[in-house]
C-alpha positions, 0 to 999 in steps of 0.5 A: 457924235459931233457928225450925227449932230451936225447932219441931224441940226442941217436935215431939220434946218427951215428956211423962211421966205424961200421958193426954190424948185427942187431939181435933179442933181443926179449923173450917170455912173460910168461902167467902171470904177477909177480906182481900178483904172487910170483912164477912160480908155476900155478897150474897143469903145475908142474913148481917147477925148478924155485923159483920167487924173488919179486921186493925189495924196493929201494925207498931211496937207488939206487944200481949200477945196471950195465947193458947196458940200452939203443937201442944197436948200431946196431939200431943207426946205423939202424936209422943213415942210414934210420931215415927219415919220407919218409923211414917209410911213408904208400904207398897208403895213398888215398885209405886207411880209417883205421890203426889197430895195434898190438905190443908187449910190449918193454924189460923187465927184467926176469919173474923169475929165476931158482934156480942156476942161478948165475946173478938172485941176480943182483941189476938191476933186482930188481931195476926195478921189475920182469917182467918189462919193462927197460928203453931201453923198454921204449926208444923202443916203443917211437920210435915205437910210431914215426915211426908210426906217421911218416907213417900214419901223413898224413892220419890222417890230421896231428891230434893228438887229442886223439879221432882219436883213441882207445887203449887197453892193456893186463893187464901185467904192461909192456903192460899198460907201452908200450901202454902209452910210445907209446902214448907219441909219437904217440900223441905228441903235437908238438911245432911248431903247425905243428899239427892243434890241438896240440895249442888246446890240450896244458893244462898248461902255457908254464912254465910247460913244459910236457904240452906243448909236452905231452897229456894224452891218456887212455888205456882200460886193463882187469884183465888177469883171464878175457882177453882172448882178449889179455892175453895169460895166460886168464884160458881156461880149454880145452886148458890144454888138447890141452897142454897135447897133444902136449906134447905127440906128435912126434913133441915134443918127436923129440925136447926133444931128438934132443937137450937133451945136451941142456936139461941136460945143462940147469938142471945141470947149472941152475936147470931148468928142461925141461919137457914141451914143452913150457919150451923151449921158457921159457928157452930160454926166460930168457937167452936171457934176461940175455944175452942182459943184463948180457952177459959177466956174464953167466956161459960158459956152458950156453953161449955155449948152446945159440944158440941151446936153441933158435933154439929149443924155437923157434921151440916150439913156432911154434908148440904151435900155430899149433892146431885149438883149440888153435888159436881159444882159443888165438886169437879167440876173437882178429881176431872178434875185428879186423874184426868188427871194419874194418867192422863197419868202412865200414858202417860209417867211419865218425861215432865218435865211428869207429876210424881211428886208433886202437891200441893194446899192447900185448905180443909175443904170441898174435904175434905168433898167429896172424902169424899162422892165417895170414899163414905166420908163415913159413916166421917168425919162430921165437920169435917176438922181442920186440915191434915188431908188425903187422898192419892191413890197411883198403882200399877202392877203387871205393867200394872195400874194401880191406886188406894189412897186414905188419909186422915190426919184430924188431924195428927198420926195415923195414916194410914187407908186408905180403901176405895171398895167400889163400885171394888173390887168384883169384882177378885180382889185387892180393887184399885181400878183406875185405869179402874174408878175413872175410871168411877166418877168420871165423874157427879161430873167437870167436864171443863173451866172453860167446862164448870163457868161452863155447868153454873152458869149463869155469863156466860162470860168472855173466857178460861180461868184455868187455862190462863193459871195453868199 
């Protein structure tokens, strides 16, 4: 209780007299989760600049771990100004019949580190594991699970029984970690028995106190090897070539010699050798992390060379999600979900296995993606930040089923509707049909995980993961 009070006082928070811009905070997740692996090392991507330190035991002792672990005060001062439910409330609430969401996951501390880095050794890090969600990943995305509450309580009749919805998650511990915090507030029991069911759902006496404000929600996961639904880093051997490719091409050749100073920085300060180009977003990854935590500690040369460093991982991103073959091998299998569900919920919204809300927890890349099939990357050019996510709305009205796609960069913001010119184009009331998009969809959709393990050119295994995951 002292917890839910304690985020509750620091997201109400106003600070007076302040003009701060609010800036992304967020990384690029890498392909793989720490816990599984105890180097950065996967094997033809040559990644020998960096030497992965494993979470140390601190079972019984706690450091000073320092680090300002909280919601910076450009977001209070967002949330002070906007923090009412009819700022973040969904338009057009009569017509809508169906939510899917997708976020990534909330901050995290550093995947690895290179070998000269000089805050890699900080307490903090180790205090809460590699590539782990902070406690201001935490306080992130239970805000987010609110502000979504808040914008679709009505259409879900004020209902937080767990059934309303199904969750899934990429195997990555900062994925589970941010669907459940999510969850926590999303499907909140609320004491003033302002939800219809919250009295129903409450598990113990009124002593215990989490039972009176907290459900348990489950969250389906896979193993990364197999989810290629969700985990970037799921093997697909034709993708290694499409990598390959991008390495050789003009685009990256421009990129290694327009920020060569930054290159030769980043091998002399750090020993972090950029020699594929999606180095870029992983250097840039790491000293955004760093910074937003350890600023006032990074090496001048480093500090000096930020902003360039972001400018070219975020030009990588945008050429990592360029190629057909990639889109269909990473978000493939994601847009056929998607759609089949809308579809399904066409066919019987009142069917106990179409939920009115989906929900996935993902990474930055799953994001990046979605944008490039969307055809809204050169809107976004950028990292998404953390828990920032993508919504899918199904309407229907007077029998036509149509589509609206919004996007919230960083949380907290505003949301920003985003529009697929291409599926709009001809309808008389600029709508996006559920059919038309379907069509749209159909060059980037995998229809199945034997479909993808082909297209990959993977050695099919003995079973289907997601059937057995349902």
């Amino acid at each position: 209780m002292f917890y839910m009070i304690f985020i509750y006082l620091v997201l109400q928070t106003s600070i007076c007299n302040a003009e701060l811009e609010v800036k992304p905070i967020a990384t690029v997740d890498l392909d793989h989760d720490v816990s599984s692996s105890n180097s950065c090392s996967s094997g033809t991507s040559g990644l020998d600049c960096v030497r992965s330190r494993l979470e140390e035991a601190y079972a019984y002792v706690r450091p000073e771990l320092g680090g300002q672990d909280e919601l910076s005060d450009a977001d209070k001062i967002f949330l002070a100004l906007h923090d009412k439910p009819n700022y973040w409330q969904a338009t057009d609430q009569d017509t809508l019949k169906q939510v899917l969401i997708i976020h990534r996951h909330g901050d995290r501390t550093p995947i690895n580190f290179p070998p000269q880095d000089n805050v890699a050794n900080e307490p903090f890090w180790q205090f809460h594991g590699l590539g782990q969600l902070t406690n201001r990943g935490k306080a992130r995305l239970h805000l987010l699970g609110r502000i979504i509450r808040e914008r679709y309580d009505e259409f879900l009749q004020k209902s937080v029984n767990k059934n309303i919805r199904k969750s899934r998650s990429s195997g990555a511990l900062r994925c589970i970690e941010s669907a459940q915090v999510f969850l926590s507030s999303f499907m909140a029991l609320t004491k003033d028995r302002r939800s219809p069911d919250s009295a129903a759902l409450i598990w113990d006496k009124p002593s215990n106190e989490l039972s009176q404000i907290w459900q348990p929600a489950s969250v389906n996961t896979l193993a990364a090897k197999y989810d290629a639904l969700l985990n970037e880093g799921a093997k697909c051997n034709n993708a290694e070539a499409v990598y390959a490719d991008l390495d050789d091409s003009e685009e990256n050749k421009r990129l290694m010699k327009e920020y060569s100073h930054e290159r030769e920085t980043l091998k002399r300060e750090l020993g972090f050798e950029v020699d594929h180009f999606y180095k870029w977003f992983w250097a840039s990854s790491l000293i955004e992390v760093e910074k937003s935590y350890f600023g006032d500690k990074l090496k001048p040369a480093i500090t000096a060379i930020y902003d360039r460093l972001e400018e070219a991982g975020n030009m990588a991103l945008v050429l990592f999600q360029t190629p057909k073959p990639l889109r269909r091998a990473r978000v493939g299998l994601l847009i056929d979900d998607i759609i089949k569900n809308m579809v399904d919920t066409t066919k019987s919204s009142t069917s106990p296995f179409n939920k009115k809300f989906v929900h996935y927890s993902a990474h930055d890349i799953n994001l990046v993606f979605l944008l490039g099939v969307l055809d809204n990357i050169k809107k976004f050019p950028y990292r998404p930040d953390y828990a920032s996510n993508i919504i899918f709305e199904l309407h229907e009205d007077k029998g036509e089923w149509f589509v609206k796609f919004f996007y919230m960069p960083h949380v907290p913001s505003k949301f920003r509707e985003l529009n697929i010119e291409a599926c709009e184009q001809g309808h008389k009331r600029k709508r996006c049909t559920l059919s038309k998009f379907s069509e749209l969809m159909k060059e980037f959709r995998v229809s199945s995980w034997w479909s993808w393990m082909q297209e990959c050119d993977n050695p099919l295994e003995n079973m289907d993961p997601y059937e057995q995951n349902s």
